[in-house]
N, C-alpha and C positions, 0 to 999 in steps of 0.2 A: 504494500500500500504506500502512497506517493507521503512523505512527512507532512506536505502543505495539510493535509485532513488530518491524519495519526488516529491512534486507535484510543484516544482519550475523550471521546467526544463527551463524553456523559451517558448517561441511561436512557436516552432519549432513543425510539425505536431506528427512526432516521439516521441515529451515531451507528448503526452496527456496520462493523465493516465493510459485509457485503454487499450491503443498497450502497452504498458510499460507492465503491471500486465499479457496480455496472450504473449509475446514474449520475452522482455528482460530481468527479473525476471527469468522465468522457464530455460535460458541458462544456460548452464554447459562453456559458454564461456566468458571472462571476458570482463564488455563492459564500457568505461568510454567515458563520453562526455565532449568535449571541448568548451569553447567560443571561437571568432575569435582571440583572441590577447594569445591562448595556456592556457587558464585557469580552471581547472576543476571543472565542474558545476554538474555533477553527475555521482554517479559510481551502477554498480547492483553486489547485495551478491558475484557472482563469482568474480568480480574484488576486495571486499574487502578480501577473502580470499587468495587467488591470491599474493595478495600486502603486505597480514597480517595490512593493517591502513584499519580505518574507513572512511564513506563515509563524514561526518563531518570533520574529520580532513583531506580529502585531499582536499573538498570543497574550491573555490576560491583559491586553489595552483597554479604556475606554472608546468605546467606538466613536463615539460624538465627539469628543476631545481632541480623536489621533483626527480623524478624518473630515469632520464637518465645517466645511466653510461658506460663505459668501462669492455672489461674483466677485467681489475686490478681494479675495483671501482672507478677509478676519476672519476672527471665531464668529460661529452664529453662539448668542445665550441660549443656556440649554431648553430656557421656556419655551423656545420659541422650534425645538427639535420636534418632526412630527413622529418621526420612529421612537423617541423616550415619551411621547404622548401615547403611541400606541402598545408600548408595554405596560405606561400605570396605568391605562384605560384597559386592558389584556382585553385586546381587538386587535386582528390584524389591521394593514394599510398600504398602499403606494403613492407613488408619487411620480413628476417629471419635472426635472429643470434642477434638481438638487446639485450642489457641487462638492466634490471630495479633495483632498488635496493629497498628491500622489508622493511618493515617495523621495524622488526627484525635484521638487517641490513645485512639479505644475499645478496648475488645476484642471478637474475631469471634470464634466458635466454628464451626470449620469441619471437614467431614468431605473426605477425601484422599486422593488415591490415587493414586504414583509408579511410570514405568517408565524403565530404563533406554536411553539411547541409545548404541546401539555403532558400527563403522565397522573395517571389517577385524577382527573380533575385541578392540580395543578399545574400552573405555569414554570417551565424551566428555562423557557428564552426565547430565542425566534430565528428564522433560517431569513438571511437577507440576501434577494437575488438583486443584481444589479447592472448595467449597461452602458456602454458607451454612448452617451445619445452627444458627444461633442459635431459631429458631423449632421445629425438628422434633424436636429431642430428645428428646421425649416420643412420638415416632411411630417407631415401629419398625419399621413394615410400609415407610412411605416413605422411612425411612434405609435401608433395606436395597437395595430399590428404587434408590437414587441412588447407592449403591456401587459396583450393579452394572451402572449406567450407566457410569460412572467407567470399571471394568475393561475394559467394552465398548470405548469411545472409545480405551484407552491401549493394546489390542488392535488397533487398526485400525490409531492412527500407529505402532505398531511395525509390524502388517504389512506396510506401504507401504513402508517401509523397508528392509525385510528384502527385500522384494520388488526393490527397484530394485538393493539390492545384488548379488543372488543373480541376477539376469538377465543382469545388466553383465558377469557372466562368465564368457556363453559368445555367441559369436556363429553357432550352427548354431540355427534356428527352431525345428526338432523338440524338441531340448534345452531349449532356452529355455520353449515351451509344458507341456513335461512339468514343468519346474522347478513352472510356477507353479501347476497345479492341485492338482500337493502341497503348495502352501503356502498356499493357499486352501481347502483340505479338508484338517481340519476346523476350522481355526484360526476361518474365516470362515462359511462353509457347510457344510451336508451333500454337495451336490453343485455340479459346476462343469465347464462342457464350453464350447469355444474354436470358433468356425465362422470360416474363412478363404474369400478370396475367392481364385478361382484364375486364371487366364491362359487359360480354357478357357469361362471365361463361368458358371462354377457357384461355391457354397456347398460347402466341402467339411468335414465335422464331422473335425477333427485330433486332438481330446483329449476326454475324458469319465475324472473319476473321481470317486466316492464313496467311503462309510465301506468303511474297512481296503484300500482301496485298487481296491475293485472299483468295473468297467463297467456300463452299462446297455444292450447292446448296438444304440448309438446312434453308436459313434465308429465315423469311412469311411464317413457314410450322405454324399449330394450330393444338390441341389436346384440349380432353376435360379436363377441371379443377379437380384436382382431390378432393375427398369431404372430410371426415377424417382422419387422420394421422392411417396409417395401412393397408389404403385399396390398393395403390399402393404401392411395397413395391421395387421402384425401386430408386436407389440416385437422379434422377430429383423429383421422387414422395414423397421422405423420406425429400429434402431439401422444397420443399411448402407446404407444409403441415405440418412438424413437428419441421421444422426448422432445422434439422438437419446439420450440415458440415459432409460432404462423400471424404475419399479417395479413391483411385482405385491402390493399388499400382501394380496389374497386372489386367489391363482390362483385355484380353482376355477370363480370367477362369470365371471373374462375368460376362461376355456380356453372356456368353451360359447360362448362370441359368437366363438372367431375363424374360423370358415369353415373353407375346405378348399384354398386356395393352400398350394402348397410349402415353403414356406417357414412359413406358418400351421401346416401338418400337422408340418413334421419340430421347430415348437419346440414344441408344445402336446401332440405325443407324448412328448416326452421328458418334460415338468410331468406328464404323466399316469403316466407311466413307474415313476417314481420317486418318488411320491406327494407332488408339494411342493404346499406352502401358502403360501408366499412368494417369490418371485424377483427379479433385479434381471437386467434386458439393460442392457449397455452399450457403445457400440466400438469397436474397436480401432482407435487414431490420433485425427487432425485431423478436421475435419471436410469439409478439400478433400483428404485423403488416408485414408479407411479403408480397414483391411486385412483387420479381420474380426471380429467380435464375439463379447462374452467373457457369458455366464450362467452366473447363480452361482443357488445353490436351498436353500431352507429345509424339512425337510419337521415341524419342530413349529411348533402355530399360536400356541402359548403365547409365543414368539419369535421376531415376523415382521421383516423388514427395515424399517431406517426409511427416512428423511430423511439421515441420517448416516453411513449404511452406504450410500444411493447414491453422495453423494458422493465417497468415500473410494473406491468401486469404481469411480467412473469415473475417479478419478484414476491406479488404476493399468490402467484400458484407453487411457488416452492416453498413458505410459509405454509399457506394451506394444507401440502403436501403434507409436510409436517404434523400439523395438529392432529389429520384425519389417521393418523398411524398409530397417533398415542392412543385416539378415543378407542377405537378398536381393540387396542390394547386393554385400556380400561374395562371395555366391556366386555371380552373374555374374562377378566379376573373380575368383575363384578354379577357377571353369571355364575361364574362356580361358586362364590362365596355363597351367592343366593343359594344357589341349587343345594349348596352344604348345611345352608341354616334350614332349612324346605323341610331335608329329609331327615335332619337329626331333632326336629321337632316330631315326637312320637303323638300315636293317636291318642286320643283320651279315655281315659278308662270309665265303666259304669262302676257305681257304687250305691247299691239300693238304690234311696229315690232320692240320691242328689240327683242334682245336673250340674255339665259343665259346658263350659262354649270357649273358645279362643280363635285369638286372629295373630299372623306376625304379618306386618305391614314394611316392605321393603324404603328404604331413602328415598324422596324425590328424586327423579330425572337430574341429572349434574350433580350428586349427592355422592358419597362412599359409600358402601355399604358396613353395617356394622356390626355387633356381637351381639343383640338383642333374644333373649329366649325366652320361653314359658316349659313348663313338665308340669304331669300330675300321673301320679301312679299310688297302687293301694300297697303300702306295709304288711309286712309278715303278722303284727298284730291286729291288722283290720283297720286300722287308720287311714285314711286319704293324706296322702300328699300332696301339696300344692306350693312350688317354684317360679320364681320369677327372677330375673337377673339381668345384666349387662355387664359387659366385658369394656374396660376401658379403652376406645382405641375406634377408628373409622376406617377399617382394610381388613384385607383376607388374612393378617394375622390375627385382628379381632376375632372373626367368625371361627379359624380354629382355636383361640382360647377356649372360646364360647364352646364348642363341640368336646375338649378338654374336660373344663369345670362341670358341664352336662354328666359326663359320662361317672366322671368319679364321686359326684353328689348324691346320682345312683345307689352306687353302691356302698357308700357310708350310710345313709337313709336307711336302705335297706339290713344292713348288718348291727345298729345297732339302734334301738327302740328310745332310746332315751331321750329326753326335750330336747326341741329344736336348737337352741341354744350348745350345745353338746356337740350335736353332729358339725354345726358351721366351726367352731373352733376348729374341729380336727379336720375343716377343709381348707381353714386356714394355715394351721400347720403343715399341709401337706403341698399345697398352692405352689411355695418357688421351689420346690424339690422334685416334684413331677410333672410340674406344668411350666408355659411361658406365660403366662397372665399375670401384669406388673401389680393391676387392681382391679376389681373387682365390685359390683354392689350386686344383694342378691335379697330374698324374702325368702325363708322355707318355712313354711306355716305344715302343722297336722289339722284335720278337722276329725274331732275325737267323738265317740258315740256310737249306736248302731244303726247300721248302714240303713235300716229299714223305718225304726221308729223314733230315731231318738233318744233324746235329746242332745244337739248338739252342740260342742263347746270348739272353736277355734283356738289353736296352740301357735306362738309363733315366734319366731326373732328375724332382726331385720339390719344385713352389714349395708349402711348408708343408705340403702333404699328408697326413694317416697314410699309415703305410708298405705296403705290398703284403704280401701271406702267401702265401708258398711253402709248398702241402703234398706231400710227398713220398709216395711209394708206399709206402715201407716205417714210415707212420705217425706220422714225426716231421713237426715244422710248425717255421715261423722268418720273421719280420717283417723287410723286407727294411730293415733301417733307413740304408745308406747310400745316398751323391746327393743330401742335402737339401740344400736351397736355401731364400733367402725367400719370402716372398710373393708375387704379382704383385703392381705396386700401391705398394710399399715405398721404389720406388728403384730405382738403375739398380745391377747388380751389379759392385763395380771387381775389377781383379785377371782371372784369365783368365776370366772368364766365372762359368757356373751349372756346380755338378758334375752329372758324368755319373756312374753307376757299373752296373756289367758282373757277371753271374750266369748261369751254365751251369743249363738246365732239362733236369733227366734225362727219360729216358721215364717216362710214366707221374704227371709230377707235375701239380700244381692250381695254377693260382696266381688270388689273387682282387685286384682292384683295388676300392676299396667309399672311400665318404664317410662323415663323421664320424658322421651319423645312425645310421649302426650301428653304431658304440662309444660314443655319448656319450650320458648322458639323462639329466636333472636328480635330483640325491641322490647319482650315482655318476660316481667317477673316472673317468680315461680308462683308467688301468692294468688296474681293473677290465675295462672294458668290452672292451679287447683280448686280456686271457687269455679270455673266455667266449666269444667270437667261436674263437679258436684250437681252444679246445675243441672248440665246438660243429662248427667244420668236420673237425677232426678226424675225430668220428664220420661226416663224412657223406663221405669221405677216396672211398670205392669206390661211392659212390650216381653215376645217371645226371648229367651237369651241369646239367642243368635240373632235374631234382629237388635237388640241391644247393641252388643257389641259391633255390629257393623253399622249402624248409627253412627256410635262413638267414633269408628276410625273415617266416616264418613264426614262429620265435621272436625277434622284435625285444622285446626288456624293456617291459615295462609305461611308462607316463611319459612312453615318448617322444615330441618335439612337432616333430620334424624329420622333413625329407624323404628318402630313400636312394636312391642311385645302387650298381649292384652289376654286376661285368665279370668272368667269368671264360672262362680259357682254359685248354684241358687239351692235355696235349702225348701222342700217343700211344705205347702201352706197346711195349716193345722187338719 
């Protein structure tokens, strides 16, 4: 990479080196980047010639100071700067007729034009393009002209930008490709439709949008994949295959020469479609890794794509390329975890005339998946058992904790009859010696009595858990807040042990054992979240249990990014 740019630009998406090396390097337009407080952080070959100083010695300058003058060479006051107006204003701006004083110590009369760069909603400075207009001032049709070149180019490094951020934050594919064709129509194009390569041996068209957001009813069309680089020799065929980046700077004349392969027909329908005059294929990924390729479409011929707008498009189909590989990734390993917590949730047992219901509710779309479980099984003594837990952590390590602590909770329960409080100790002791689960929250409650008539007494202790909700028949509800205990994970507990604590369950009441994902979601309290859960069951106090419980997981609050575990058991009416 050329030193005039360097690889210190900052964190701004436009600093990475490789948009730098295919776009602002090969400009014939002088490009200098600012920090927020007017400072210059780097300049490319055209700007140091431009200026006559190097990229080092204008480094960490004041921009306005080193360069800003008057037609007679004084200083302008900085009041009176519209570039230090448009960064306290953080609005872009251009201008014509500015003067800079060069290195040499001529003066340049230069025409200009700033955009800002942001990063999370903040400003970190701004990319200033700029020009020789000492010659053109008198030409008004080619100053206008270069202006509007300018806004083009400061257009594009913003879009890139915008782009890699606004991808970066979500890892579901569908998400991701929807992002980006709203952000390439119409900021870049009129139209713009995504083809992916499937596991199935086809092209499958994912996204198609144009002006105001409408289709061409071209998206869900498939073709076959095509096999080596040659055999389809059309820009959809030329970019999966060969990797190629394809201009179109006059569809019409290449849409008649491309044939009648599949891949020919379904891209040269679509240019016909939609009446474009100009297009760009290019695709998504590396080139020993594509994933799918990205066309973008012009349909006025007064503004075809260039030279500049390829580049900048291909840059972000190798971005894209990118993203689309991780999600994939993601979503193999967010399937299996699934499919591990799925099956290591066993069926529920009958026990006389309880009942019981459960749900496990996976993470929202762009969420982890995580260790969330339920169990309930009957004891060697005729007890019910009843389990709730989470595994601390949001990955497929979680979900095998989770599958871990299931398994050996089991068989402590099982082997040894004693209060609840008892067996969690010794799965506490037993936790960092044969498991990986750093920590832990769990509930193990017994429900004591006989299975048939009664009367039943609920047993229980609880490492860090929310508390259970008792709903009663005659409408009232109450959070069983005693038995807590720590965490698993924390320490060995001194003193007599983990508490137990003991509640008589009338006929006819509800009780619900659930994980934090349904009282907890980012903006609101946990207080909040466990009066609207009370509530909510409330109302559902006399609904079937399975209707209950999918009520429940049906109004989960908007936001939430966690997994839910939900157990209920109804004791029947007198």
């Amino acid at each position: 990479m050329h030193d005039a740019v360097g690889d210190d630009v900052g964190p701004w998406p436009v600093g990475e080196p490789g948009f730098w090396r295919q776009v602002v390097e090969r400009l014939v337009t002088a490009v200098l980047v600012l920090d927020a407080a007017g400072r210059v952080v780097a300049a490319n070959p055209a700007a140091e010639r431009l200026l006559d100083r190097t990229a080092d010695a204008m480094r960490g300058a004041d921009a306005h100071d080193l360069l800003h003058r008057d037609a007679d060479g004084n200083r302008v006051p900085r009041d009176r700067c519209p570039l230090l107006h448009a960064l306290a204003e953080v609005k872009g701006a251009r201008g014509e007729g500015g003067t800079y004083l060069r290195g040499d110590g001529r003066l340049l009369a230069v025409t200009w034009s700033a955009t800002l760069l942001t990063e999370d909603g903040s400003v970190k400075g701004m990319a200033l393009l700029f020009t020789d207009a000492t010659e053109d001032h008198r030409v008004h049709r080619e100053r206008t002209a270069r202006t509007r070149a300018l806004e083009d180019l400061n257009e594009r490094l913003s879009l890139v930008a915008e782009i890699t951020d606004v991808l970066g934050q979500t890892l579901e594919t569908d998400e991701a490709l929807a992002r980006l064709v709203r952000l390439l129509v119409p900021r870049l194009a009129d139209w713009a439709a995504v083809d992916l390569r499937t596991g199935s041996g086809e092209v499958h068209r994912v996204a198609v949008t144009g002006p105001e957001g409408r289709g061409a009813g071209f998206q869900g069309r498939r073709a076959p994949a095509p096999g080596e680089a040659g055999e389809e020799d059309s820009p959809l065929g030329r970019a999966l295959t060969g990797g190629e980046s394809v201009l179109q700077e006059r569809v019409a004349a290449i849409t008649a020469a491309t044939g009648h392969p599949p891949l020919a027909a379904l891209h040269s329908g679509f240019l016909a479609a939609v009446g474009a005059s100009s297009a760009v294929t290019v695709p998504l990924g590396a080139r020993d890794r594509i994933t799918g390729a990205l066309t973008v479409v012009r349909t006025d011929p007064a503004h075809p794509f260039d030279e500049d707008d390829l580049a900048a498009v291909s840059d972000v189909g190798r971005r894209v390329g990118v993203l689309i590989d991780n999600t994939r990734r993601y979503g193999r390993q967010r399937a299996v975890a699934e499919a591990m917590q799925r099956n290591l949730l066993a069926p529920l047992p009958r026990s006389g005339h309880l009942r019981l219901a459960a749900r496990y509710q996976p993470a929202p779309a762009g969420s982890q998946v995580g260790g969330d479980w339920y169990d309930a099984f009957v004891l060697k003594d005729g007890a019910l058992a009843l389990v709730i837990g989470d595994v601390v952590g949001h990955d497929l390590t979680a979900a095998a904790g989770m599958a871990q602590l299931h398994g050996i909770l089991r068989s402590l329960a099982w082997d040894h009859t004693g209060p609840p409080g008892a067996v969690v100790d010794r799965l506490d002791a037993a936790m960092p010696v044969i498991t990986t689960v750093p920590l832990a929250t769990l509930i193990l409650a017994r429900v004591e009595g006989d299975p048939d008539t009664g009367p039943w007494t609920l047993r229980w202790t609880s490492a860090g858990h929310p508390p259970p909700l008792l709903l009663s028949p005659d409408g009232t509800a109450s959070f069983l807040e005693a038995g807590q205990g720590l965490l698993l994970g924390t320490g060995p507990v001194s003193g007599a042990g983990r508490p137990d604590a003991t509640h008589p369950l009338e006929p006819g009441s509800t009780l619900l054992l659930y994980t934090d994902g349904l009282v907890e979601t980012p903006g609101s309290d946990l207080d909040t979240g466990l009066e609207e859960l009370r509530r909510h069951a409330l109302a559902l106090v006399h609904e079937p249990l399975d209707r209950l419980c999918g009520d429940i997981l049906a109004h989960l609050p908007p936001g939430s990014t966690d997994d839910v575990a939900l157990l209920a058991l109804r004791v029947p009416p007198p």
